[in-house]
N, C-alpha and C positions, 0 to 999 in steps of 0.2 A: 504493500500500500504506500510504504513513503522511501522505499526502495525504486524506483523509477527511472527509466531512461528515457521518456518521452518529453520532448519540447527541451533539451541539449541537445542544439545542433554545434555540430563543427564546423567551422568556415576558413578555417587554416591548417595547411598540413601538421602546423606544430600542434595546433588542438587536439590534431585527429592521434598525434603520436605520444600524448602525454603516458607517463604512469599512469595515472590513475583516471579514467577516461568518463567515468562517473564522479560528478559532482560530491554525492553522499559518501564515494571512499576517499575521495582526496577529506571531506570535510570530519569523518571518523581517524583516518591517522593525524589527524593534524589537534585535534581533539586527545589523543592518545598518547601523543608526545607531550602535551601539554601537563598533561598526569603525570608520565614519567619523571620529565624534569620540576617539576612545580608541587604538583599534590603530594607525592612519594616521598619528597626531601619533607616536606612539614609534617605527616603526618608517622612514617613506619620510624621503627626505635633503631637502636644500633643491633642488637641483634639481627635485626630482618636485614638490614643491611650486608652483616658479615656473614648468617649465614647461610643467606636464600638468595637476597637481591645479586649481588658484586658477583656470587659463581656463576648465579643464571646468565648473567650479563657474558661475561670471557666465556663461557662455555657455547651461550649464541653464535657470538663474532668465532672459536675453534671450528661448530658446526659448520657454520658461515662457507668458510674457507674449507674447507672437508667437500661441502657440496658443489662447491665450484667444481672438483675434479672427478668425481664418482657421479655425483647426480647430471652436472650438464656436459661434462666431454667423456664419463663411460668408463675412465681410468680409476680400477680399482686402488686402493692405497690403505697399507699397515701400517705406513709409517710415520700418522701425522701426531704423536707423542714425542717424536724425535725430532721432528719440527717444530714443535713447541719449544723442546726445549735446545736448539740450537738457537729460536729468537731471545730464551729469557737470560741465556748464559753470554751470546753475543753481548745483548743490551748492557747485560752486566759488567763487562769487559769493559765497552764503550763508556761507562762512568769511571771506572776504575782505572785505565791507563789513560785515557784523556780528563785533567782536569777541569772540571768545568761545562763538561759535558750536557748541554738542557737535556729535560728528560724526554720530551717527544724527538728531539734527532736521536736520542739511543733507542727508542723504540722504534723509530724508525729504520734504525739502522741493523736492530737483531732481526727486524722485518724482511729486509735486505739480503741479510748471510743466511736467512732459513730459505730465504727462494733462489740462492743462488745452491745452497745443496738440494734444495726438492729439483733443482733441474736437471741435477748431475744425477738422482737418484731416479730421473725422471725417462733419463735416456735409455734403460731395455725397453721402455713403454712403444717406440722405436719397431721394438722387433717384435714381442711379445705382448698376451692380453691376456682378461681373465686372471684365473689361478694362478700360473705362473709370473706374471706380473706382480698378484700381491706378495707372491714370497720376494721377489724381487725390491718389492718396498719395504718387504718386513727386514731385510737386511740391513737398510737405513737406521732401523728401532735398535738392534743388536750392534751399529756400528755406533751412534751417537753412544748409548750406554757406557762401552768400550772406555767413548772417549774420553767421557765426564766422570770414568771412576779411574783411570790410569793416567792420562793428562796434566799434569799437576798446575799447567798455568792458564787449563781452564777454568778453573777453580780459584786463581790469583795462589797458586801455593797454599791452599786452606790444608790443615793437617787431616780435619774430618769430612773432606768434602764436602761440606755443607757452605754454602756462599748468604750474604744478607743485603740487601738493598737498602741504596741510601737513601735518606729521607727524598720523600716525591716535594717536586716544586715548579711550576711551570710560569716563567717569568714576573718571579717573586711570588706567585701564590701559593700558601705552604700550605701541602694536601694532608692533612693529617688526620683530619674525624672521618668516620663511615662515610658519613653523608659525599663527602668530597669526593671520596675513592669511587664511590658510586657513580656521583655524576660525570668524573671523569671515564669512567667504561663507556658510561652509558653516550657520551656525547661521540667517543673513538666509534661506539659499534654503528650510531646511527649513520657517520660518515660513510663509513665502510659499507654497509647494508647499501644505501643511497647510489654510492660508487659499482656495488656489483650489480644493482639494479638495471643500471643504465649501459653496464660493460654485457651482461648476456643480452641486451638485447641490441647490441651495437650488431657489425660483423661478426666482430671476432667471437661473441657467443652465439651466433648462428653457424660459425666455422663447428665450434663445439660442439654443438647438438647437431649436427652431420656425420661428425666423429661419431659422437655417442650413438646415432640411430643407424649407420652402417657406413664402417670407414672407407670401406673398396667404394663403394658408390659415392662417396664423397670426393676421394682420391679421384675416379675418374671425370668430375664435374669439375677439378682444379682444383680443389682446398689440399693446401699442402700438411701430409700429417705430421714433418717435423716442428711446423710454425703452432699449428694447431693444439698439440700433442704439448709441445714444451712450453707454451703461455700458458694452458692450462694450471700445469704443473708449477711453473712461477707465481701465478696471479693467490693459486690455491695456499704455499708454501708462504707466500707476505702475509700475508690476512692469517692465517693458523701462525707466524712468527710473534705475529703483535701479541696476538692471543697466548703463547706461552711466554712472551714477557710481561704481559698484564698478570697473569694470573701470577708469575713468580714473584712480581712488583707490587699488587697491592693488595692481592688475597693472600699469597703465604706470607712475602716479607724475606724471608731466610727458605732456603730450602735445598734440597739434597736432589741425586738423579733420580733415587728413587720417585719424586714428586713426575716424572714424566714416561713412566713405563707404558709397559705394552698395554694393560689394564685401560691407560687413558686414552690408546687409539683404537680403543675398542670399545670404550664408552661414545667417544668421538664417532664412530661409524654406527653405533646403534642407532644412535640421537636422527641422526638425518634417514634411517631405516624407518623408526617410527616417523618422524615427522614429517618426513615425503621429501624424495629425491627430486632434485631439479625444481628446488621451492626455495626461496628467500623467508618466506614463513613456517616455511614446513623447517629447515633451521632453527625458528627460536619455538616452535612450540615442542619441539623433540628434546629441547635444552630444556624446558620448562617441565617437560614429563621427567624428565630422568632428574631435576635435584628437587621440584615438589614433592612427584609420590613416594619417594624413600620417607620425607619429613611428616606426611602424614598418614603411613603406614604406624608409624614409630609413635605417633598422638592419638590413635583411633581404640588401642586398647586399654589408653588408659581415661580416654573419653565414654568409655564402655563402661568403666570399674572393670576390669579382668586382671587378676593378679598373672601379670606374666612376669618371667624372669630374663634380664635383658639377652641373655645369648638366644634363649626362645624366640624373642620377639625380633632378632637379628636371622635369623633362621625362617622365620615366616617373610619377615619383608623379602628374603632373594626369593621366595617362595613362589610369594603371589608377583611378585615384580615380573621373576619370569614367565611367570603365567599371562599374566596382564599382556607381556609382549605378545605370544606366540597366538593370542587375540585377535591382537591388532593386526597382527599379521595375516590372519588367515580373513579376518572379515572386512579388513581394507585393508590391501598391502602396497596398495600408493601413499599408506601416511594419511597421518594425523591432517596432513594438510589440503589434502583431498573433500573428507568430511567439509572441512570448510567451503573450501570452491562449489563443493554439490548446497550446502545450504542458503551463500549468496546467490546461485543462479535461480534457486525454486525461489526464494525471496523477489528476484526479478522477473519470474512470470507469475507468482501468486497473482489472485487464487487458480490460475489457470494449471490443469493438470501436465500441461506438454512443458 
């Protein structure tokens, strides 16, 4: 009823080309940001902040980049935990031998050295695909590790491997309460989001999604698969670098290799599983599935009164968590982000059946 497209005409190509081509979604994200940056900061405490809001956020912008390369160009990948953590250990670097370092050029710059090894790791993609291709990423996982526990001046000479970030400051503004860390992601992610928005649907993410729907038939149409293939890998590798410097930078603080194992390129690929490949949304709502329902599996038994004992209740949540996936999977396994798309379009022909 008040979802409508009738009487929005377009009269300019740039009209016709906008994101958001409907009035009511440009006027609901914009409405939504609004919340984010405004209502969020005045109303949630610091807990929500440290330990719901800032993960969902980095773990969005991880997805983000994950789905640039599996979801729209087709390229499986193990190893975006290793890309993480090449961005947060670069970044780390980058304040540590350069004094005076701002903190977004060293974010930018572990952003940088993570897409210059996702292309290097990017190159059997080249020859191979599928399965063998992801072991070929998963090498990446097993060679970063290597590096960050044997390397010693990755670590600046730390005895215990374990590295700490310097206080956050971004010309003069010292980021120190929740609230900041917060807005800080949150303004990196929307850029980011923003920017792949407008990058899949330039060429070159039509290059991609030729790739991903069948690369011999792309190949023979001119799309070159080494150009295609290795931006992918880059663009995916920047975007998942920020993302393991952010999380090392303002959600841990201090952390070890262990903070970037295989564990996390595998939460990283589930995320964009449930929440639908080759989605910019389907991205933050798979990030939003995976650090919600853990927090409220863990509040639901004792919202019940049920005397559980926490390794029980730590045993049930993988329980039904797994369960919950293999769900989703089977009754939409285009993602969380699907469900959406089917309810905005019946919204736009209610109450009509077709």
């Amino acid at each position: 009823m008040f979802y409508r497209e009738n009487g929005q005409f377009k009269t300019s190509y740039a009209a016709d080309q906008q994101i958001f081509t409907v009035s009511q979604d440009r006027y609901a994200i914009l409405a939504l940001l609004a919340v984010a940056f405004v209502a969020v900061p005045l109303l949630a405490s610091d807990y929500t902040f440290q330990a719901i809001l800032i993960p969902f956020v980095i773990m969005s912008l991880g997805a983000l980049g994950l789905n640039i390369l599996v979801g729209y160009c087709g390229q499986i990948s193990l190893g975006t935990g290793a890309f993480m953590a090449v961005g947060a250990y670069a970044a780390y670097n980058f304040q540590v031998r350069f004094e005076g370092m701002p903190l977004l050029l060293a974010l930018i710059g572990g952003g940088l050295c993570a897409m210059v090894v996702g292309v290097i790791f990017g190159l059997p993609s080249l020859r191979i695909r599928g399965l063998y291709l992801a072991v070929a990423t998963l090498a990446a996982q097993f060679f970063v590790d290597w590096l960050t526990t044997r390397a010693a001046w990755v670590t600046n000479n730390s005895s215990s491997g374990s590295v700490s970030a310097r206080a956050l400051e971004i010309a003069g503004w010292q980021i120190d309460t929740p609230m900041e860390k917060y807005l800080l992601c949150l303004a990196i992610l929307t850029v980011l989001a923003l920017a792949t928005k407008n990058l899949v649907r330039s060429s070159v993410g039509r290059e991609w999604m030729a790739m991903r729907d069948m690369d011999v038939a792309a190949s023979v149409i001119g799309i070159r698969p080494v150009y295609a293939k290795l931006s992918a890998f880059a663009v995916s590798s920047f975007v998942v670098g920020i993302a393991g410097a952010l999380w090392g930078f303002v959600h841990l603080g201090a952390w070890e290799p262990a903070a970037f194992s295989l564990d996390r390129s595998l939460q990283l690929l589930f995320m964009i599983i449930i929440g639908g490949l080759g989605s910019i949304v389907g991205s933050i709502f798979g990030a939003a599935f995976f650090v919600l329902l853990p927090l409220l599996l863990n509040h639901v038994p004792h919202w019940l009164g049920l005397p559980i004992s926490t390794a029980t209740a730590t045993y049930l949540e993988h329980m039904i968590f797994g369960a919950l996936i293999v769900f989703f999977l089977i009754v939409e396994p285009h993602g969380l982000a699907k469900l959406w798309a089917t309810a905005r379009q019946k919204l736009r022909v209610w109450p009509f059946p077709h």
